[in-house]
C-alpha positions in Angstrom: 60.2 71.8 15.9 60.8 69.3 13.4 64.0 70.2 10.5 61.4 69.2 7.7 59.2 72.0 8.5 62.0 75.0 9.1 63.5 74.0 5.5 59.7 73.4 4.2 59.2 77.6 5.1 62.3 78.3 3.8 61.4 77.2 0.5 58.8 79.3 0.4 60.5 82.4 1.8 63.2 81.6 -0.4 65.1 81.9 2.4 68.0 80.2 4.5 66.8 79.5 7.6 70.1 78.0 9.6 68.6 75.1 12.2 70.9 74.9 14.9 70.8 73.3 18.7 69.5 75.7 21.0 71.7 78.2 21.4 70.1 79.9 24.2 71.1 77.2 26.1 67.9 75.2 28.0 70.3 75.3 31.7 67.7 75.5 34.3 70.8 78.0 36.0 69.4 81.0 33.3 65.8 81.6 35.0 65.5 85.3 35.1 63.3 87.1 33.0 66.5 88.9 31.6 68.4 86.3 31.1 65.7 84.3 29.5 65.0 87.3 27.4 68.8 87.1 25.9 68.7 83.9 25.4 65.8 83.8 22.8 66.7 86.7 21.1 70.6 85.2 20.9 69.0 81.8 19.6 66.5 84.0 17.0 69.3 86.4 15.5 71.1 82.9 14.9 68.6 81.1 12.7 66.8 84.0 11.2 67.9 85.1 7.6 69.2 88.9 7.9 66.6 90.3 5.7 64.3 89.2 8.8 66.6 89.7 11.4 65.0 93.3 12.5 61.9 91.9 12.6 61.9 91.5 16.8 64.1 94.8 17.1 61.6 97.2 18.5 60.8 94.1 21.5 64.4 93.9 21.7 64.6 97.7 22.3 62.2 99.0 24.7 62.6 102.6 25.0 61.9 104.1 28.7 60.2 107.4 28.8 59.5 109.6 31.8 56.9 112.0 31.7 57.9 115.1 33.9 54.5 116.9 33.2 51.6 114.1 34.2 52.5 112.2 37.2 53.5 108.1 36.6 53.5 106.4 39.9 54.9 103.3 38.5 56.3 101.9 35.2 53.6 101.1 32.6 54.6 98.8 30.1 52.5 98.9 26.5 52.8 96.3 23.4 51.1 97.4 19.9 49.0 95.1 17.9 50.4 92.0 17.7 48.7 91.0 14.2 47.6 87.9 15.9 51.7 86.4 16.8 51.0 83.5 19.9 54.7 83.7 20.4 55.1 87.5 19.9 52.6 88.0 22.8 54.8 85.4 24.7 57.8 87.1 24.1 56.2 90.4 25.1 54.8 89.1 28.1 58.5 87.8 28.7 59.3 91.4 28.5 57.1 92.9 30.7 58.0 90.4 33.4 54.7 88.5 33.5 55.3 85.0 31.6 58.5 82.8 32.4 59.0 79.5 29.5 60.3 76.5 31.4 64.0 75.4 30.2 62.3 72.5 28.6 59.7 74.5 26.2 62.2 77.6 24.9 63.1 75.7 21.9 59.4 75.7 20.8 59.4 79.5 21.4 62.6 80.2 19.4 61.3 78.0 16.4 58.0 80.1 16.8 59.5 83.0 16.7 62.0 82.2 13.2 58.8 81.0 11.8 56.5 84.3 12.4 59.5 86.2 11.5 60.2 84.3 8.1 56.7 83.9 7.0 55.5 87.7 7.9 58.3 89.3 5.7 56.2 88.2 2.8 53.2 89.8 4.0 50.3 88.1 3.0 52.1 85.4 1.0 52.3 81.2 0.4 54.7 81.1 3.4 51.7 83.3 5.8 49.1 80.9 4.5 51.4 78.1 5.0 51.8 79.2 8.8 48.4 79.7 9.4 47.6 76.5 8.7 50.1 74.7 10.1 48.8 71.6 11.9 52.9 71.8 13.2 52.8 74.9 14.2 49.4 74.8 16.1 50.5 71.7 18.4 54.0 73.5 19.1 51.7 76.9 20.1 49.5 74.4 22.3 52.3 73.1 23.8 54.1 76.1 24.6 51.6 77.8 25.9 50.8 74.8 28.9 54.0 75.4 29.6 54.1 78.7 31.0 54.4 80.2 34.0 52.7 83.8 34.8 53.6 86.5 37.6 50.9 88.7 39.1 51.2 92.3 38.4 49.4 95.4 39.2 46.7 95.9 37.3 47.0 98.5 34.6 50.7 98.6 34.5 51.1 95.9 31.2 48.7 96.8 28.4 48.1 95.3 25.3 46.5 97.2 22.6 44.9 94.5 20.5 45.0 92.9 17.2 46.0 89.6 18.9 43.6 87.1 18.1 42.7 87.2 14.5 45.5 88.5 12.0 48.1 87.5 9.7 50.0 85.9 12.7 47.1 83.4 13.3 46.8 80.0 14.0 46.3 78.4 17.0 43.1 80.5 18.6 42.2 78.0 21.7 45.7 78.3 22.6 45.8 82.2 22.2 42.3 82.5 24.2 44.0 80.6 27.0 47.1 82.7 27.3 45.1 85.7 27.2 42.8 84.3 29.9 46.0 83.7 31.9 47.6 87.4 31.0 44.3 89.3 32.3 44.3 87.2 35.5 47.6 88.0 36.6 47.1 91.9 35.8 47.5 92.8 31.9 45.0 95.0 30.3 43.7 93.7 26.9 42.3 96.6 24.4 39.8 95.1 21.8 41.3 95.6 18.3 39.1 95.5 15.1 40.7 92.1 14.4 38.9 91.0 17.4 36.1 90.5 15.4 34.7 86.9 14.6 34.6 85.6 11.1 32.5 81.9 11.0 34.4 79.8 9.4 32.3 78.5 7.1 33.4 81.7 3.8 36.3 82.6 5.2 39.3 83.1 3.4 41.1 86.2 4.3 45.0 85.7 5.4 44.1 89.1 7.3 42.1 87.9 9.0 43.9 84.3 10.1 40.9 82.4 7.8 43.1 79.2 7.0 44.0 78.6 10.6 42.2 75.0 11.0 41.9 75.5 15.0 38.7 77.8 13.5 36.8 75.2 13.7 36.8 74.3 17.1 36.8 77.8 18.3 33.0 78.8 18.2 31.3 82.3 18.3 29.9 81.6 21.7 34.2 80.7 22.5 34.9 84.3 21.0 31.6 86.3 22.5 32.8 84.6 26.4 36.6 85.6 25.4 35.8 88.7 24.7 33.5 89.5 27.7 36.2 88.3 30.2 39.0 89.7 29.1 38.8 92.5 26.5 37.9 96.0 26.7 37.5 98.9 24.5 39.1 101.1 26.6 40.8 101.9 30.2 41.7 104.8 31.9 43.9 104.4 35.3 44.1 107.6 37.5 47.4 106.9 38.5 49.1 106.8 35.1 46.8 109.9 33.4 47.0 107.5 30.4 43.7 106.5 28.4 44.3 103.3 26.3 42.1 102.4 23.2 42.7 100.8 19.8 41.3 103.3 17.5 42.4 106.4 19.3 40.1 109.5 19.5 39.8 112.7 17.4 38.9 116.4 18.8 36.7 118.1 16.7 36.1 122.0 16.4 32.5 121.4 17.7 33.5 120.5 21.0 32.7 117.1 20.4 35.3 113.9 20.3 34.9 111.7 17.3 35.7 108.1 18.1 35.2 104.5 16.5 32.1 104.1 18.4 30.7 107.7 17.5 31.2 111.2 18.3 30.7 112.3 22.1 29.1 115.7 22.4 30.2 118.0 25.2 33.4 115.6 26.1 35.0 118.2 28.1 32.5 117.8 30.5 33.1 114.3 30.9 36.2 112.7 33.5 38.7 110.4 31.6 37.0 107.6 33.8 33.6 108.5 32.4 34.3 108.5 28.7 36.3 105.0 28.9 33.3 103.8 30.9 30.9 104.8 27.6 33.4 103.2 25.0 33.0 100.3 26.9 29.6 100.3 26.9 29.3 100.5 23.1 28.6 97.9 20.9 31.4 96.4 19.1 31.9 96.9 15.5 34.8 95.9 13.3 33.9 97.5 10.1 33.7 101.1 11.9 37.1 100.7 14.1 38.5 99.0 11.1 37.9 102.5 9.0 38.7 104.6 11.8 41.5 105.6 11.4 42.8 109.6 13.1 45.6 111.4 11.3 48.6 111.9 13.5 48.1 115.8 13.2 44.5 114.9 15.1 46.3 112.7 17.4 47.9 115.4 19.1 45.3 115.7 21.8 45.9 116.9 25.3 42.4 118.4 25.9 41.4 119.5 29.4 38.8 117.3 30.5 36.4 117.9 33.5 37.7 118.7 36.4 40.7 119.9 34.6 42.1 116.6 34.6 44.5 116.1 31.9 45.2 112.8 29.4 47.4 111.1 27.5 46.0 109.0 24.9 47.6 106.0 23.6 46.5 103.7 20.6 47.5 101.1 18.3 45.9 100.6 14.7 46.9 103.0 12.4 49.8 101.0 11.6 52.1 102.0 14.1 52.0 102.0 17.9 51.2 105.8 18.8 51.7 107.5 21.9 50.7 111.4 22.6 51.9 113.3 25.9 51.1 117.6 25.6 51.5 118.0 21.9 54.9 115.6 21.9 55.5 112.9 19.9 56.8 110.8 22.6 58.0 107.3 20.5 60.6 106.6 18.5 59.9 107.2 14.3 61.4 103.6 13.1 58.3 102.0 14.7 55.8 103.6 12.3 57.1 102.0 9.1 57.6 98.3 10.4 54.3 98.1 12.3 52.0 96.7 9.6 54.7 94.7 8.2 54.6 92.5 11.5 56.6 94.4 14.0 55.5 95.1 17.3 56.4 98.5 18.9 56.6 98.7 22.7 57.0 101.7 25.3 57.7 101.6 29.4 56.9 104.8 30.6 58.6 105.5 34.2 57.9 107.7 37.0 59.5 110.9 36.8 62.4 111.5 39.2 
C-alpha cells in the first residue's frame, strides 16, 4: 500500500489516517490464527482515525452463545452481510479459523482493512466511490487474496449470510469470486443476499450496488450465474445444529402459512426444516423481492413446531442487522443492530451446551 493513496483517502474522509510500519509485526514465529488475529486488529486500531476505530469491534468481539434448549453438536460460527468488504470476509474467515495470510501479505490486509473502514464511515460518499474504483486497491485485493491459505472445516459449521459480492465495499469481484470459491471448498456455507444480484455494467451507477468498481468489466453475467450456482444458496438447514440459515428470514402468518422472500408456503407445519430449505432453494432468484422483504423483529420471533415436531432456529441477515432467534429470545447482542448498515459486520459462535 502505497503512502500516496492512504493520505489521498484521508483527504477525502477528512481524516488522519497515521501510516506506520507494520505493527503487527510480519515474524513468520506469529502463525496462529489467534495470534494473527491480534496482530491485524493491533496494526488497524493504530492507523485508523478514532471516529472509525469501532468499525471492526463486533469481529473483534465474537460473543459465544450456548443453547441449552436445541441441541449444538459443535460450534457454528455465523458472519452478517458483509456489504461486499474482500478484506472483511478475510478477516472473518481469519476468525473462524478457515483462512491464514502469509507473513509477507498482512500488510496488504491491514491497509485494506483502514481503507474499508475510513471510506465506509461516509456511507455512500467521494471517499466509497473513490474505493470502489480503485485501480490500487483492486491489485492489493488480487494480491492478497493469491496469498492465502484455507483450512478444511466441517461443513455447515462457518456460514456466511450474504451481501458479499456487490455492495458499498466493492471492488475487486474476480478476486472476491475466487475467495469465495475457495471458502465453500473447504466447508463454509454462503447464503445468497439480494446484493447477489447482477447489474451489467453498461447503466450502472449505484455506489450500493459496487457500480464504479472497474473489475465490472471483466466479470460477465455468465462469471456471476456459474458463481452463484457453485457456491451460493438461498438457504440451509443442518440437523445437527436445528439452525435454518437464509438472508431474508421468514415470517409466520395467522393463516398457517410462512411468508418468505420467494412467496408464501401454505401448510409449512407440515413441511421438515430440510424440506422447506430444499423449496427456497429451488426458487428463482429475485433481488427486487428479497430486497423489499424485509420481517419486523416482532415477526422474527419464530419457533414454530414443524413436522415431526422438529423445532428451528432461524437466523438471517438483511434487515440491517445480523438477527438471531432461539424460543422467543433475542439471543444477540443490541449494539450490533445500529452499526450494521453503516458497514459493520456482526458475528455469533454458538457452542454446544454443557
Amino acid at each position: 500500500m502505497t503512502t500516496s493513496l492512504v493520505r489521498g483517502f484521508a483527504a477525502l474522509s477528512s481524516t488522519a489516517v497515521l501510516v506506520v510500519g507494520l505493527a503487527m509485526g510480519d515474524s513468520a514465529n506469529a502463525d496462529s490464527p489467534a495470534e494473527q488475529l491480534d496482530q491485524t486488529y493491533r496494526c488497524v486500531e493504530q492507523r485508523l482515525a478514532p471516529r472509525a476505530v469501532d468499525f471492526y469491534d463486533p469481529l473483534g468481539d465474537v460473543t459465544a452463545y450456548t443453547r441449552p434448549r436445541v441441541g449444538v453438536t459443535r460450534p457454528v460460527t455465523i458472519f452478517g452481510d458483509m456489504d461486499g468488504g474482500l478484506a472483511r470476509t478475510v478477516l472473518s474467515g481469519m476468525r473462524a479459523g478457515m483462512v491464514s495470510v502469509p507473513p509477507g501479505h498482512r500488510e496488504d490486509l491491514c491497509s485494506l482493512l483502514v481503507l474499508e473502514a475510513e471510506s465506509a464511515r461516509h456511507a455512500n460518499g467521494q471517499s466509497l466511490k473513490t474505493y470502489q474504483a480503485s485501480r490500487e486497491i483492486e491489485t492489493i485485493q488480487g494480491r492478497l487474496v493469491g496469498s492465502l491459505h484455507f483450512q478444511q472445516v466441517e461443513r455447515g459449521s462457518v456460514v456466511w449470510l450474504g451481501d458479499i459480492v456487490f455492495d458499498r465495499l466493492t471492488n475487486n469481484i474476480p478476486a472476491m469470486a475466487k475467495l469465495l470459491r475457495a471458502l465453500r471448498e473447504n466447508g463454509a456455507v454462503i447464503i445468497t443476499g439480494n446484493h447477489e444480484w447482477y447489474y451489467k455494467p453498461a447503466g450502472c451507477t449505484n455506489v450500493v450496488w459496487g457500480c464504479l468498481a472497474e473489475s465490472r468489466a471483466r466479470y460477465t453475467a455468465e462469471d456471476h450465474q456459474r458463481l452463484l450456482a457453485d457456491v451460493f444458496v438461498a438457504a440451509h438447514y443442518d440437523p445437527a445444529d436445528h439452525l435454518l440459515h437464509t438472508h431474508t428470514g421468514v415470517k409466520a402468518k395467522a393463516d398457517g402459512s410462512l411468508s418468505t422472500s420467494a412467496g408464501d408456503v401454505a401448510g409449512y407445519r407440515d413441511k421438515t426444516p430440510p424440506e422447506l430449505a430444499a423449496w427456497l432453494n429451488r426458487q428463482p432468484y429475485d433481488w427486487s423481492a428479497m430486497t423489499n422483504f424485509r420481517p419486523s423483529d416482532a415477526a422474527m420471533e419464530f419457533t414454530e413446531v414443524f413436522g415431526g415436531n422438529q423445532r428451528v432456529s432461524l437466523v438471517h441477515g438483511h434487515n440491517d442487522c445480523f438477527s438471531l432467534k432461539e424460543h422467543w429470545v433475542v439471543a444477540m447482542n443490541p449494539r450490533y443492530g445500529f452499526r450494521c448498515h453503516i458497514m459493520s459486520t456482526a458475528a455469533v459462535t454458538l457452542t454446544p451446551s454443557p
